[in-house]
N, CA, C and O of each residue as an XYZ file, in Angstrom:
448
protein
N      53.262      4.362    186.296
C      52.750      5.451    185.465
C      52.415      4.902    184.077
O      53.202      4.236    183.405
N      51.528      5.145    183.814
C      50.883      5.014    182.484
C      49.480      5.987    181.826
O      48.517      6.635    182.236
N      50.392      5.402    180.042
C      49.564      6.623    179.312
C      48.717      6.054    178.154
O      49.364      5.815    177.135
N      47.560      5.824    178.118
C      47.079      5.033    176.883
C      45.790      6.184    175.920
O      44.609      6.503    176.057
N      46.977      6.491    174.914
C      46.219      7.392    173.737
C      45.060      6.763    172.486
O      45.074      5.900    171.609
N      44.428      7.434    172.845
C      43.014      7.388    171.406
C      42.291      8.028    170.764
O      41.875      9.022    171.358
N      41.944      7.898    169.783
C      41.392      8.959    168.997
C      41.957      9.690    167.498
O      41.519     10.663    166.884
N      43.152      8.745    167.205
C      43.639      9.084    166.226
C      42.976      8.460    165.059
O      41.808      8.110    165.230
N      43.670      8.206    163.579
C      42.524      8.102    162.569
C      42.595      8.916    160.973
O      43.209      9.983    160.971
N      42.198      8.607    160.100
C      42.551      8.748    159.096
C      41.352      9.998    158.744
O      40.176      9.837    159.071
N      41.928     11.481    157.901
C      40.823     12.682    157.864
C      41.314     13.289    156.890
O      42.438     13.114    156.420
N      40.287     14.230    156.438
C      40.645     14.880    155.038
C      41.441     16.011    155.295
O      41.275     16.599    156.364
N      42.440     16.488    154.333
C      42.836     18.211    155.126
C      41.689     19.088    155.421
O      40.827     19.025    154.545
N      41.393     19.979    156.506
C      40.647     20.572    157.099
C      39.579     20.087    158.084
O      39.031     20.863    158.867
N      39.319     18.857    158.023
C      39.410     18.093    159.125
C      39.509     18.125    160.374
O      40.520     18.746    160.701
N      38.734     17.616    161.518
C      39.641     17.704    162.984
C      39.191     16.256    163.240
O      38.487     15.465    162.612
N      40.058     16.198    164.732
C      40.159     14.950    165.281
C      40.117     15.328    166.682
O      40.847     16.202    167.148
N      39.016     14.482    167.551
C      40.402     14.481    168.818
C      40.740     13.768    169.450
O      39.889     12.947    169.793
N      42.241     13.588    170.050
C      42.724     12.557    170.593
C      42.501     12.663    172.482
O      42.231     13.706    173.076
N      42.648     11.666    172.957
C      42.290     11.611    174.455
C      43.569     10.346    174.727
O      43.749      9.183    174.365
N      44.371     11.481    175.682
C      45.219     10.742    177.220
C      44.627     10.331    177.898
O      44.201     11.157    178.706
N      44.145      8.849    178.125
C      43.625      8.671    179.691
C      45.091      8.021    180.699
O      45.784      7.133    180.203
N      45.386      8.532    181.977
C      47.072      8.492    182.769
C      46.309      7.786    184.226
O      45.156      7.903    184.641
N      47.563      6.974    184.806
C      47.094      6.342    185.344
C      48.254      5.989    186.261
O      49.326      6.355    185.781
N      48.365      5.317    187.568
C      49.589      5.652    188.469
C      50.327      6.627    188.879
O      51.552      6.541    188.956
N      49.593      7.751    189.214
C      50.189      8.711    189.459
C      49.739      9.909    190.310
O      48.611      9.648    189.893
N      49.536     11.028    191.146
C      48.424     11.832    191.436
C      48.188     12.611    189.864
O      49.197     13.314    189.837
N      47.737     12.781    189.067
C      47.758     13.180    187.938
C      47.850     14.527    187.675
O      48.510     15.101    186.809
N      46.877     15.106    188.787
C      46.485     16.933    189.080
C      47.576     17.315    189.378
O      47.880     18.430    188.954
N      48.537     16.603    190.168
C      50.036     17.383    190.314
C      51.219     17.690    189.316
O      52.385     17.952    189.610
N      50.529     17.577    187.814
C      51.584     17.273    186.953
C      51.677     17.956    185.633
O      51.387     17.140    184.759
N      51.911     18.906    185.228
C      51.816     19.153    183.270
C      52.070     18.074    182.730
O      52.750     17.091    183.025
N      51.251     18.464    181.650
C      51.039     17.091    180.980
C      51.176     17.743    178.862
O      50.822     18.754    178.255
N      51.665     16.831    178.600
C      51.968     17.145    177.030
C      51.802     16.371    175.841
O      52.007     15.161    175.932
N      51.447     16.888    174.676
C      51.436     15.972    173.926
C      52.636     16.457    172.788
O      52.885     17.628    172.502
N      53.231     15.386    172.287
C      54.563     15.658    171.154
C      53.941     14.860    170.342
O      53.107     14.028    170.699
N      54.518     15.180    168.536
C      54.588     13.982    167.555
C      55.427     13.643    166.396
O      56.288     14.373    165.905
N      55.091     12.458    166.004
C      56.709     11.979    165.489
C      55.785     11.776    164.203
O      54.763     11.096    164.112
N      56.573     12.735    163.005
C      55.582     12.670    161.672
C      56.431     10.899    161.046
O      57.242     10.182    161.632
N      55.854     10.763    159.848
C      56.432      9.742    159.348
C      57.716      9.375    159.662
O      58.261     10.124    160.472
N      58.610      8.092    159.111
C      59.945      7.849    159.563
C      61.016      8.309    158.755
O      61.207      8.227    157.542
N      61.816      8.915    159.878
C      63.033      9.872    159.590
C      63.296     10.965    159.892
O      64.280     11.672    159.677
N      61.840     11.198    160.718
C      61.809     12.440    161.550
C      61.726     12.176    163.317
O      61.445     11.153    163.941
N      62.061     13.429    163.750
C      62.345     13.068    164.872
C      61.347     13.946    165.349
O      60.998     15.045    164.919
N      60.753     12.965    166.768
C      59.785     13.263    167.649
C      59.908     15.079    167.801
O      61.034     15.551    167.951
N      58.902     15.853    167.760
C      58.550     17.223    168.082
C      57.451     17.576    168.934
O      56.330     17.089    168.785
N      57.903     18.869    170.311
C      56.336     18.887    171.142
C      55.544     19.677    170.155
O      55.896     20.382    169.210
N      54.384     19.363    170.638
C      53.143     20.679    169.874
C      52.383     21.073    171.046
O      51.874     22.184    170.902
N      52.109     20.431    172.330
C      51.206     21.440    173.350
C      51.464     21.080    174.487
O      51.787     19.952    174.858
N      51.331     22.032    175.101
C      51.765     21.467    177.189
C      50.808     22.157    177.615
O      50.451     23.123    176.942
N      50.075     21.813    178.964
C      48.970     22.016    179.838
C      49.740     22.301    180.788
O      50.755     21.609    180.859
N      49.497     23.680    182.115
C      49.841     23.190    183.399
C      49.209     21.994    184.338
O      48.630     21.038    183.823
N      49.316     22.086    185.288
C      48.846     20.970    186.284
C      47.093     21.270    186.909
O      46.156     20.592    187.332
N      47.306     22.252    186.726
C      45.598     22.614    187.069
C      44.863     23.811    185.378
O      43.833     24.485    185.350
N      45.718     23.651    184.466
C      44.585     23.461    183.373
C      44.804     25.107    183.016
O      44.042     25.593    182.180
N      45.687     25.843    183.550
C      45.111     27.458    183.368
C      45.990     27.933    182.467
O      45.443     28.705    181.680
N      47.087     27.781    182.283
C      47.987     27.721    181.332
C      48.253     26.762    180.304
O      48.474     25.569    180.516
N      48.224     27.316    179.185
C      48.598     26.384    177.708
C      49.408     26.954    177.083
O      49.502     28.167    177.272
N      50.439     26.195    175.949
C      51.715     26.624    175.245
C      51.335     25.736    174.197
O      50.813     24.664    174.503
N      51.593     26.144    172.575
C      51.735     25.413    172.073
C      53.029     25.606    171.024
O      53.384     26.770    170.837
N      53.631     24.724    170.447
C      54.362     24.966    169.324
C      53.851     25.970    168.104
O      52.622     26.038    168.107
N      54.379     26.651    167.214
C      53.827     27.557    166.264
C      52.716     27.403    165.569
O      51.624     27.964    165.660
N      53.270     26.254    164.588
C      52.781     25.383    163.713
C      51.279     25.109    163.951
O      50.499     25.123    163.000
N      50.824     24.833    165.349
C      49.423     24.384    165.716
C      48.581     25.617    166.740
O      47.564     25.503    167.424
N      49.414     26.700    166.521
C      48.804     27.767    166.915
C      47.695     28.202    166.542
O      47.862     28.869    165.521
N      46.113     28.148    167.002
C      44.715     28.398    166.748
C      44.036     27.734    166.131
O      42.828     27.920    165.989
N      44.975     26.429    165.432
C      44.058     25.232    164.861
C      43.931     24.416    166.667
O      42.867     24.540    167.273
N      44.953     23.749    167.228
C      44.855     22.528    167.981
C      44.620     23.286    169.623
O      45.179     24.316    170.000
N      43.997     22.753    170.133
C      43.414     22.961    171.484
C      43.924     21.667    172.645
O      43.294     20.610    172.587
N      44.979     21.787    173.596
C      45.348     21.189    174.844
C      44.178     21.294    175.961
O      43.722     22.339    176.425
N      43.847     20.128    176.243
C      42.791     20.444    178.029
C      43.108     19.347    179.042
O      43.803     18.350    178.847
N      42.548     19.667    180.030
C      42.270     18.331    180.778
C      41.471     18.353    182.141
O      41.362     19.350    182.854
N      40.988     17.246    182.370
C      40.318     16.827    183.299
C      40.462     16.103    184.553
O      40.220     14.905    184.697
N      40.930     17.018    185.578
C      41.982     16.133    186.360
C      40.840     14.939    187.460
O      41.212     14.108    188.288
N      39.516     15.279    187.060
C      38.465     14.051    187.761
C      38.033     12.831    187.312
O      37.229     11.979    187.689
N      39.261     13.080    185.839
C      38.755     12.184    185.045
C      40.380     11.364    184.932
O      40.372     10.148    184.742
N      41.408     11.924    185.028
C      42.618     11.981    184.687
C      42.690     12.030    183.008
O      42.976     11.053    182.316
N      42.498     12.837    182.698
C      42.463     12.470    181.028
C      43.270     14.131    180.604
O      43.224     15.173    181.258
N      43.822     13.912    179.563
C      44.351     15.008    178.723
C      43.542     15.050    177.432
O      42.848     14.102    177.066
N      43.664     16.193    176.759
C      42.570     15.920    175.194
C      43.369     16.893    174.060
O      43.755     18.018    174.377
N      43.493     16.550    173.228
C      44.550     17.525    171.920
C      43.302     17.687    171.125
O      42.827     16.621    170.731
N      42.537     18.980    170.733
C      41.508     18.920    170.303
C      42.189     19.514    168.820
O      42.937     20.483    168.952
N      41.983     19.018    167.507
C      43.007     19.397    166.624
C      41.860     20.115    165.149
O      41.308     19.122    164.676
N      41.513     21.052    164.577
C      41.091     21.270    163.730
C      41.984     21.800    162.444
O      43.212     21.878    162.453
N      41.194     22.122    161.426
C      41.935     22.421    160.236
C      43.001     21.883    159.925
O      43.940     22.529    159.459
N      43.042     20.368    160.170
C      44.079     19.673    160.003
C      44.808     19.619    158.810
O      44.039     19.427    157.868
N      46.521     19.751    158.305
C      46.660     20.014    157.254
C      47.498     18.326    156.944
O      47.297     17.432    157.765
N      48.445     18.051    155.655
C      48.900     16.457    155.694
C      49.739     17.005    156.256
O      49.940     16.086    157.050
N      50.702     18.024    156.658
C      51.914     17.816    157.219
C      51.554     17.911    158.897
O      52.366     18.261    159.753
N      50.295     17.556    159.118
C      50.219     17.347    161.099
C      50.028     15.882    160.633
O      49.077     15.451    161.285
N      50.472     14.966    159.845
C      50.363     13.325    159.826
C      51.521     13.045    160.823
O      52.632     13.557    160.958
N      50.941     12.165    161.396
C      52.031     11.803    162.557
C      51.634     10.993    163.753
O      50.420     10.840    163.619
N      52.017     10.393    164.849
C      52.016      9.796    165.664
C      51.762     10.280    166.549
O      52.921     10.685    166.647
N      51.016     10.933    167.930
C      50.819     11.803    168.598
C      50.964     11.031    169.655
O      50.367      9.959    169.753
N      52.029     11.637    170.848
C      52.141     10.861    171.622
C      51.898     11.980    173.223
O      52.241     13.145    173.424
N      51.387     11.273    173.852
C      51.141     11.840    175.649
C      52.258     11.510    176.299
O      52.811     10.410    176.311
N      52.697     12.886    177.054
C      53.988     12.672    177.500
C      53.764     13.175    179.115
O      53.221     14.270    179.257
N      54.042     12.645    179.973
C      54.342     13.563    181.376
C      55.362     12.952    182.324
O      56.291     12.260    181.909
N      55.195     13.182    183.401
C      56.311     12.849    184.478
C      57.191     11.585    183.879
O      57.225     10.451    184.358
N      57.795     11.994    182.876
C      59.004     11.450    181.710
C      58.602     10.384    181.514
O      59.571      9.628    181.451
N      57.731      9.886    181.382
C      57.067      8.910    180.781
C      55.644      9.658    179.448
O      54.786     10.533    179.335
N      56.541      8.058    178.449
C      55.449      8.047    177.023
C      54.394      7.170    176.909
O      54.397      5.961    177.143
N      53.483      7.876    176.528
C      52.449      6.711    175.892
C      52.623      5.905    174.374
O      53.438      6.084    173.469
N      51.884      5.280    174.466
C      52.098      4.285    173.077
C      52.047      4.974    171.979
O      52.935      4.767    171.153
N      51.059      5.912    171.701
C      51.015      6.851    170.732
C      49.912      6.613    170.088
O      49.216      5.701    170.535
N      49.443      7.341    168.886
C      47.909      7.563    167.988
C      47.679      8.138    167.364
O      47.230      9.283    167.424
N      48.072      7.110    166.088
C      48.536      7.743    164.672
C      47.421      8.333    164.231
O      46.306      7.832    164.374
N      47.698      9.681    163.541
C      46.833     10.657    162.729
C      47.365     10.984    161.624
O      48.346     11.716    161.492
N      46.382     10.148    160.274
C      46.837     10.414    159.363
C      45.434     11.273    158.346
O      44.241     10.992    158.229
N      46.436     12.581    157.653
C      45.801     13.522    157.029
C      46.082     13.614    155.352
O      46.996     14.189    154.761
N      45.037     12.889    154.860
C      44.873     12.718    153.405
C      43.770     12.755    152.974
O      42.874     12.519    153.785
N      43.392     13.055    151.578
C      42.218     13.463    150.415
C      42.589     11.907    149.784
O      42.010     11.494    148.780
């Protein structure tokens, strides 16, 4: 199983970005899939969005409620965190998480 994240990147507040899971070893369509992130150091890793396994259901943490958008493409195997109105406190490491396995992560940093 593997998870290799991209799309992260340095943006102004209000800003968007988006990042892309591409997953790999796995049937992928059989699985929710999530992304968490770990802001600067000293904080500890937090989720912000989960997908079901076929895409019809989404959850997100508060905080990224109607700015950030969860999807995915199970023909593609890919997940996507589509993130707008980015503020500095979404700076952080964004990492793809599923069948208990992490990806490397893809830092997003939000500064003027």
């Amino acid at each position: 199983v593997q998870f290799v994240e991209s799309g992260g990147g340095l943006v102004q507040p209000g800003g968007s970005l988006r990042l892309s899971c591409a997953a790999s070893g796995f049937t992928f369509s059989d699985y929710p899939m999530n992304w968490h992130r770990q802001p600067p150091p000293g904080n500890e890793r937090e989720w912000v969005a989960s997908i079901t396994d076929s895409g019809s259901i989404t959850y997100y943490t508060d905080s990224v409620k109607g700015r950030f958008t969860i999807s995915r493409d199970n023909a593609k195997n890919m997940v996507y965190l589509e993130m707008t109105n980015l503020r500095p406190e979404d700076t952080a490491i964004y990492f793809c998480y599923g069948r208990g396995t992490w990806g490397q992560g893809t830092k997003v940093t939000v500064s003027s």
